[in-house]
N, C-alpha and C positions, 0 to 999 in steps of 0.2 A: 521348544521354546525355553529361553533360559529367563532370569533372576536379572533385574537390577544392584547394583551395591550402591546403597546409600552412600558411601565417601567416596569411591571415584565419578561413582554416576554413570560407568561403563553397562550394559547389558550382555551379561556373561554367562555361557554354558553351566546349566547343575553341576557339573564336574568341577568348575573352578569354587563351589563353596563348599566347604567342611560344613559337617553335622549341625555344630554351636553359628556357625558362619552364616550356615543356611536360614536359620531361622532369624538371625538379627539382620539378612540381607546385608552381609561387609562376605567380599571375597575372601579367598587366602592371601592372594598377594597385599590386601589390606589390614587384614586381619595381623599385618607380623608389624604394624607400623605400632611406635608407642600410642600406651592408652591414653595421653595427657592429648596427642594429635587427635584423633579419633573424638577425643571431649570437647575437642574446641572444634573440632570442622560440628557437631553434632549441636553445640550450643549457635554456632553462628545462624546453621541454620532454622533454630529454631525461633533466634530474634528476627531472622527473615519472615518466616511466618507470620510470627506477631503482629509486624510492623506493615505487611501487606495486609492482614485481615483487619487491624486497624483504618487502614486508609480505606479497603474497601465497603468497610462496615459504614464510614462516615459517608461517602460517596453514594449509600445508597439510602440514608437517611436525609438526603438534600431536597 
């Protein structure tokens, strides 16, 4: 059973993450993209989060 990578979203073999890789769950083939890409795919998603527990927080306060 392998790993998820948070930036492709692919489900990938242990073999495809490096040591550092492994642990922050980003493959190597993502791992080589720049760090500026990786801070924005990571902030977007986390305004997605936000902006979903927001609506669902209100949704269940009705």
């Amino acid at each position: 059973m392998g790993h998820s990578c948070r930036i492709c979203g692919k489900t990938k073999s242990n073999e495809s993450f490096s040591g550092k890789g492994h642990k922050n769950h980003i493959c190597k083939k993502c791992s080589q993209w720049p760090k500026g890409e990786i801070e924005a795919i990571d902030q977007q998603e986390e305004i997605g989060k936000f902006l979903l527990g927001s609506r669902e927080g209100r949704l269940l306060n009705i």
